[in-house]
C-alpha positions, 0 to 999 in steps of 0.5 A: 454505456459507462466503462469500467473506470468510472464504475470503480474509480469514479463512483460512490464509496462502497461503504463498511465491508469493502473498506474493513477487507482493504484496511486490515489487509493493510494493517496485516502487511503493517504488523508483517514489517513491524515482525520483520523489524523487530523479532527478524533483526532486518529491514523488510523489503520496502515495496511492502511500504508501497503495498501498504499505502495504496491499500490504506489510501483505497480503505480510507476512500471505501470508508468515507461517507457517500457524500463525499464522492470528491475525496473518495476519488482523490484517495483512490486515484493517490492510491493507484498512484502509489502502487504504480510507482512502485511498480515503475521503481521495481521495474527500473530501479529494483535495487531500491526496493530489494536490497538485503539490508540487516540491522545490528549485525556487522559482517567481518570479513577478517 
């Protein structure tokens, strides 16, 4: 009876639908930092960077042909790996991933 991870993670790429779902929820959380970045005056929190990579490394893995089941693991596999470390990050060392950072302004307290 085959388990759950190997019907996820270890199978054939899904094909078009699911990659284009994972991809541009990617590249909507990417045009969510560049917002930040340049009308918001301040850097965004960088888990987002975490979120961001993991669902562009599963994307890239769903879009692949099904001939090439290897590299569709390999990118999955990185992909939990990003997310997962940026769970270890958030859970051990929070202050990195949460600090309030602004650009260009500088706090006087004179």
């Amino acid at each position: 009876m085959p388990s759950i991870l190997d019907k996820t993670v270890f199978s054939e790429p899904s094909g078009c639908p699911v990659a284009l779902v994972q991809l541009c929820a990617a590249l909507s959380l990417s045009g969510v930092y560049g917002f930040y970045l340049v009308v918001g005056d301040a850097i965004p929190p960088s888990f987002l960077l975490f979120i961001i990579a993991g669902m562009a490394l599963s994307g890239i893995a769903e879009s692949l042909p099904k001939t090439r089941r290897r590299a569709a693991v390999f990118l999955r596999l990185l992909g939990i790996f990003v997310l997962v470390s940026g769970l270890i990050i958030m859970t051990f060392t929070p202050e990195l991933l949460f600090e309030d950072r602004v650009i260009g302004k500088h706090s006087d307290s004179h």
